[in-house]
VOLOMAR-448453 format. One line per field, with one value per residue: residue number from 1; residue in three letters; x, y, z of N, C-alpha, C, O in turn. Coordinates in pm, whole numbers. Example, Ala and Ser with C-alpha at 12.3 -4.5 7.8 and 13.67 -1.06 7.14 Angstrom:
# residues 2
pos <- 1, 2
code <- ALA, SER
n.X <- 1319, 1285
n.Y <- -569, -225
n.Z <- 780, 708
ca.X <- 1230, 1367
ca.Y <- -450, -106
ca.Z <- 780, 714
c.X <- 1320, 1290
c.Y <- -330, 3
c.Z <- 780, 787
o.X <- 1424, 1341
o.Y <- -332, 114
o.Z <- 846, 804
END
This chain:
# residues 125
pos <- 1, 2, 3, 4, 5, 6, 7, 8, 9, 10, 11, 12, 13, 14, 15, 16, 17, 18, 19, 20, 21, 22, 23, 24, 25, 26, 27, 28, 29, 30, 31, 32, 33, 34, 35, 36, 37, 38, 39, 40, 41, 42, 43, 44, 45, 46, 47, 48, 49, 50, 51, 52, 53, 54, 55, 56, 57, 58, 59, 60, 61, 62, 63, 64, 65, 66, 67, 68, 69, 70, 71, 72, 73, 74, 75, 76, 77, 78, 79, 80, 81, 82, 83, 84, 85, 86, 87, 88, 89, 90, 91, 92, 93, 94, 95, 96, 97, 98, 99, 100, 101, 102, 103, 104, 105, 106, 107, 108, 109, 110, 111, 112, 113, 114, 115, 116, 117, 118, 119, 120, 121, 122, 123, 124, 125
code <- UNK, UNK, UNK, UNK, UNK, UNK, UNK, UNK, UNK, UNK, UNK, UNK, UNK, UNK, UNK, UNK, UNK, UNK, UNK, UNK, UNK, UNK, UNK, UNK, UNK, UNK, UNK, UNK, UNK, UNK, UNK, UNK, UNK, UNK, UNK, UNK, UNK, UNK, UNK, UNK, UNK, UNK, UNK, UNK, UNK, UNK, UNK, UNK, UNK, UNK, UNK, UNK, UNK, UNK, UNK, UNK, UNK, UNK, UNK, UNK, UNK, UNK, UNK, UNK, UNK, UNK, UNK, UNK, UNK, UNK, UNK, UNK, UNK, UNK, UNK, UNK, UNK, UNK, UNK, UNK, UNK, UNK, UNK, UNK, UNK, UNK, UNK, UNK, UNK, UNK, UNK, UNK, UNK, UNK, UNK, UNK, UNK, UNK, UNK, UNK, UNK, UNK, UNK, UNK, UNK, UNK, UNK, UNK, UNK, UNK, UNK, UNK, UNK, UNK, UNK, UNK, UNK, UNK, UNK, UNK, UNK, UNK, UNK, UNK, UNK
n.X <- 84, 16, 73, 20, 104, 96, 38, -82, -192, 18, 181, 332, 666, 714, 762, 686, 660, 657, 517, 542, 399, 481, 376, 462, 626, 938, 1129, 1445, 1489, 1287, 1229, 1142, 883, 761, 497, 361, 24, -118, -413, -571, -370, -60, 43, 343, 651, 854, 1006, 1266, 1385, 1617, 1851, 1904, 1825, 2100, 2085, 1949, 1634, 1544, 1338, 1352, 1276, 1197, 1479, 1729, 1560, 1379, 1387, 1465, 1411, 1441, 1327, 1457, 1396, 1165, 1016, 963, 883, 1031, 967, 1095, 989, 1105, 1109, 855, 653, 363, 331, 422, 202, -23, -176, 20, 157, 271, 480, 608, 745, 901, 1191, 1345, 1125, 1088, 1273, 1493, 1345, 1491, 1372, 1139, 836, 490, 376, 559, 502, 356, 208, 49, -28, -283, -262, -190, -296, -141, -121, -26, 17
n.Y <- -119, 245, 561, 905, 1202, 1545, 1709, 2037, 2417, 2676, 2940, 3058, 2973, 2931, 2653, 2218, 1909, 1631, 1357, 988, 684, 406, 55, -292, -286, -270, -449, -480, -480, -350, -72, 299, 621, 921, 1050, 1223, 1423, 1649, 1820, 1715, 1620, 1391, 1155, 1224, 1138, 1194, 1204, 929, 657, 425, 172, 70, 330, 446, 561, 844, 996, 1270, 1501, 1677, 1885, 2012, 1964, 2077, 2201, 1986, 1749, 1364, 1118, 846, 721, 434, 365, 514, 386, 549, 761, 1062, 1364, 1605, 1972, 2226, 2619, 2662, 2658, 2767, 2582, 2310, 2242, 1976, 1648, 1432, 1119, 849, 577, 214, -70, -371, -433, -687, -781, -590, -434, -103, 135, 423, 715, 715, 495, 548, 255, 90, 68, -163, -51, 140, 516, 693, 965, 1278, 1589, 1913, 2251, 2548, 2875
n.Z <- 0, -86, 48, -35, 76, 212, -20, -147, -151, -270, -279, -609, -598, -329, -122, -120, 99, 26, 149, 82, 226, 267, 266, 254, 67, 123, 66, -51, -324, -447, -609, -602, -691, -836, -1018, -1174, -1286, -1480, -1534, -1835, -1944, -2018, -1750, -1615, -1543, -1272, -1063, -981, -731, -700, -700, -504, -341, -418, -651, -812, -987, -1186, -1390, -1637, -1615, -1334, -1230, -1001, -857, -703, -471, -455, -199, 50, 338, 468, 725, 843, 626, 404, 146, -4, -158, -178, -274, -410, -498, -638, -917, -1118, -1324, -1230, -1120, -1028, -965, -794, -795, -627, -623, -698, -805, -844, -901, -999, -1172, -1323, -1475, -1391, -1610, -1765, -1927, -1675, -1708, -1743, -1796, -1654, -1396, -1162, -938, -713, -555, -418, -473, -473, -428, -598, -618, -765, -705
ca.X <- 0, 142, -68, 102, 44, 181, 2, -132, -176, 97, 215, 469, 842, 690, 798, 648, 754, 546, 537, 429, 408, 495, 423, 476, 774, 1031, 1258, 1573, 1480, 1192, 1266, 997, 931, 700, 452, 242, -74, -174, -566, -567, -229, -77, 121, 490, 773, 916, 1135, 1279, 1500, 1655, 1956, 1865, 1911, 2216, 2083, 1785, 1622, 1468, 1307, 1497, 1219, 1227, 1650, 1775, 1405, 1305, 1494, 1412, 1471, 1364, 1383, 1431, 1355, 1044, 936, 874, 947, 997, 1002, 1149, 979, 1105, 1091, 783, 622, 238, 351, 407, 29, -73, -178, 154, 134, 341, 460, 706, 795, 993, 1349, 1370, 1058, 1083, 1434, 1466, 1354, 1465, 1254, 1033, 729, 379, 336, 657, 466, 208, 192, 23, -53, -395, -262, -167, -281, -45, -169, 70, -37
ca.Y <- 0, 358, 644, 1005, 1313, 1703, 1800, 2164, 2497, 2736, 3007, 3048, 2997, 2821, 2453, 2203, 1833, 1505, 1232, 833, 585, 285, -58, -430, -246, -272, -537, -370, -491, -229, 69, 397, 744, 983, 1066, 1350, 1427, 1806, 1837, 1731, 1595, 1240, 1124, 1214, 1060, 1323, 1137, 788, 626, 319, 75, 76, 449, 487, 647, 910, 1025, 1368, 1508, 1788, 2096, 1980, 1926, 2208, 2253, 1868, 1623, 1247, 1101, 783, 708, 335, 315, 492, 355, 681, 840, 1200, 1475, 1828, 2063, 2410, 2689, 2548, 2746, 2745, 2425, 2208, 2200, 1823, 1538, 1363, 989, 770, 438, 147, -182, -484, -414, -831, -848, -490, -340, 18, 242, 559, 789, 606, 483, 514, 143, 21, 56, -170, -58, 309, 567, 720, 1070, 1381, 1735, 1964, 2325, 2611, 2996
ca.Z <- 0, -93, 53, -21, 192, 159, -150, -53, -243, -278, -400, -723, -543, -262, -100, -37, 97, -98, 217, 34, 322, 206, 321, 207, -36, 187, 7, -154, -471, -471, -665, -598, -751, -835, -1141, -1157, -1367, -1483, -1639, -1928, -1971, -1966, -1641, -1625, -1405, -1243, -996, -928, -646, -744, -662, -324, -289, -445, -738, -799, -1169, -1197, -1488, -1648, -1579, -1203, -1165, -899, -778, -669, -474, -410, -122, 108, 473, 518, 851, 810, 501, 357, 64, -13, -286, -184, -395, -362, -608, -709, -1041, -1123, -1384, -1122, -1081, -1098, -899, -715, -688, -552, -723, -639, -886, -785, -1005, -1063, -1261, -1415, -1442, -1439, -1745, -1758, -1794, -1605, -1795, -1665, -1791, -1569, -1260, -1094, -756, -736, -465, -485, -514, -319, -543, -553, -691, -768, -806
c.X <- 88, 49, 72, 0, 141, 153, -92, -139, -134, 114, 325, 556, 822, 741, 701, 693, 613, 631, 450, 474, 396, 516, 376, 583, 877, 1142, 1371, 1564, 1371, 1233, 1106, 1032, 815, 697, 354, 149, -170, -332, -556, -439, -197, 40, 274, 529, 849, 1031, 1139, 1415, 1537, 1796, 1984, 1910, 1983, 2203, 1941, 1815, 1552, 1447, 1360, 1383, 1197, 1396, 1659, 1687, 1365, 1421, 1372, 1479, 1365, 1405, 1351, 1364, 1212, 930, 870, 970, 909, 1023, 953, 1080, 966, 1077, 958, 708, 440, 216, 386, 272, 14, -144, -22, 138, 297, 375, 574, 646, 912, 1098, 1330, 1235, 1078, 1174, 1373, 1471, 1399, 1438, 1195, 885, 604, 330, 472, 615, 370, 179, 183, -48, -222, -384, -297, -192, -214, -88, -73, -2, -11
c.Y <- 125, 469, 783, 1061, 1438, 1782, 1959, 2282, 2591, 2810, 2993, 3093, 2920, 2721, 2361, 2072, 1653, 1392, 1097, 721, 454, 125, -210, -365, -208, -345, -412, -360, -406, -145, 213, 515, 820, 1017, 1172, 1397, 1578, 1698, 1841, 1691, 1457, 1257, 1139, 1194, 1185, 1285, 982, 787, 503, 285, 120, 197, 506, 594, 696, 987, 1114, 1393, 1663, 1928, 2062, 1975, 2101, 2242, 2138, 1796, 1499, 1194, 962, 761, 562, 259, 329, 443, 458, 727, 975, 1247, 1596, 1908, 2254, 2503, 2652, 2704, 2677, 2589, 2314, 2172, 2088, 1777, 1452, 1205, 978, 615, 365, 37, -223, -470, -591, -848, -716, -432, -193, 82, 383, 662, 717, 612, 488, 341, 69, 6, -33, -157, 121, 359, 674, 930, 1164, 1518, 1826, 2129, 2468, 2762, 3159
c.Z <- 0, -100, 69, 72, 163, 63, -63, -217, -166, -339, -491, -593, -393, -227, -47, -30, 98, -9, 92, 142, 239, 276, 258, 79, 35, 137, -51, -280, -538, -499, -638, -660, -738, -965, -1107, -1275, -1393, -1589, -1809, -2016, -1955, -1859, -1676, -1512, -1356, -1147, -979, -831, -689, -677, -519, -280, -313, -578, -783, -988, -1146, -1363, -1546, -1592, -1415, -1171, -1088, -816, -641, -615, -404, -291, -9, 237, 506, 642, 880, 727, 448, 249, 25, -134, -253, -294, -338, -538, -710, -807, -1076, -1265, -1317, -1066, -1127, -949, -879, -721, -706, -604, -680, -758, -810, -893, -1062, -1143, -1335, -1395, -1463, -1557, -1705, -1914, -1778, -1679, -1700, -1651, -1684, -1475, -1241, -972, -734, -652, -523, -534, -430, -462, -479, -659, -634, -784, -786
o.X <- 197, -30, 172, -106, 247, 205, -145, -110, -177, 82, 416, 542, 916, 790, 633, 772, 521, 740, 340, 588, 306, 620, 260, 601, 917, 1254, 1361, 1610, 1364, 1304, 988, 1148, 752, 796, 283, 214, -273, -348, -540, -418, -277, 121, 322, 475, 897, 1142, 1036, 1511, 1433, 1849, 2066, 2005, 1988, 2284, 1841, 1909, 1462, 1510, 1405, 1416, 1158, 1419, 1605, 1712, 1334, 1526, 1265, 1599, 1244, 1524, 1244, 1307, 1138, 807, 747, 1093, 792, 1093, 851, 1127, 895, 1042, 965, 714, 409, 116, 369, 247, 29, -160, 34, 92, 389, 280, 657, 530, 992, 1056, 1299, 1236, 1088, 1177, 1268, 1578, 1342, 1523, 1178, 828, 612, 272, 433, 674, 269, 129, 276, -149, -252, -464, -385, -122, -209, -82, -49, -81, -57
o.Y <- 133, 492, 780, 1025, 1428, 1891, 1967, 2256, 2620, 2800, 2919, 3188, 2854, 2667, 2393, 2047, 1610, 1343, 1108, 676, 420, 79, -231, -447, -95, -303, -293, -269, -391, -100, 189, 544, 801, 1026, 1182, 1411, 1605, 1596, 1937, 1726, 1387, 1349, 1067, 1219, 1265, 1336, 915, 864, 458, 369, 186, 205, 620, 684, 625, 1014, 1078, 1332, 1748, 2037, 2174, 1988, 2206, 2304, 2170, 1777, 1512, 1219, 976, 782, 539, 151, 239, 449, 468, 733, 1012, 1186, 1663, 1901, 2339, 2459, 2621, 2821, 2560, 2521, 2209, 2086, 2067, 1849, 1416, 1166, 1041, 539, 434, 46, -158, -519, -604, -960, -747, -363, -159, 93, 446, 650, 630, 719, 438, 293, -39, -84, -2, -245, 202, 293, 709, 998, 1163, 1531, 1842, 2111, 2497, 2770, 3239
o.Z <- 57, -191, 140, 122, 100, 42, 48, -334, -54, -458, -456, -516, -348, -326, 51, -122, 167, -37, 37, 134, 162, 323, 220, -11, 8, 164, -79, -349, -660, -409, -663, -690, -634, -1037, -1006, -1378, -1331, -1656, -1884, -2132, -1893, -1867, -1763, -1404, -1436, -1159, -964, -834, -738, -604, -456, -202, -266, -604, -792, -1062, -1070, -1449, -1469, -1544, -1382, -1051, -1123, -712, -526, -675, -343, -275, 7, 259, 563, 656, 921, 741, 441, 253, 18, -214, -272, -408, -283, -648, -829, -769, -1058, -1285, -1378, -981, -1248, -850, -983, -613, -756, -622, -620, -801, -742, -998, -1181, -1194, -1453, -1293, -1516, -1617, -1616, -2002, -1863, -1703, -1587, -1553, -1641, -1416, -1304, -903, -738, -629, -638, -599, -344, -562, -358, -781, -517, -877, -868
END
């Protein structure tokens, strides 16, 4: 189960910080990230964490703005969003895949995932 939390409305330049509680994806072999969904638009990947942590994927109009980040212990994963700009307006989820049946794509595909958070809105203005 992967329930976000932190979506809010903000103004342009704003931060804000995109909790997904995550549980039964605890293995190492779990990779997680984040996809986000404007009106009218199809789902983009905006971040991934992968090789247990060691390495994170942003999407280039997020790099300097967004960081990824997970807290093993809590089973939580995060995404920093500072400088945030009224295009950052979407829906947030939350997503995790098992690496041994689906290696990592990058960019991360909406079809790579089956394991999806119901969504945190996130509105910029």
């Amino acid at each position: 189960q992967l329930v976000e939390s932190g979506g809010a409305s903000v103004q342009a330049g704003g931060s804000l910080r995109l909790s997904c509680a995550a549980s039964g994806y605890t293995d190492s072999s779990y990779y997680m990230g984040w996809f986000r969904q404007a009106p009218g638009k199809e789902r983009e990947g905006v971040a991934l964490i992968y090789n247990s942590g060691g390495s994170t994927y942003l999407v280039d109009s997020v790099k300097g703005r967004f960081t990824i980040s997970q807290d093993n212990a809590k089973n939580t994963l995060y995404l920093q969003m500072n400088s945030l700009k009224p295009e950052d307006t979407a829906m947030y989820f939350c997503v995790a895949e098992d690496e041994r049946w689906r290696p990592v794509h990058l960019p991360p595909r909406e079809s790579d995932f089956a394991y999806w958070g119901q969504g945190t809105q996130v509105t910029v203005s």
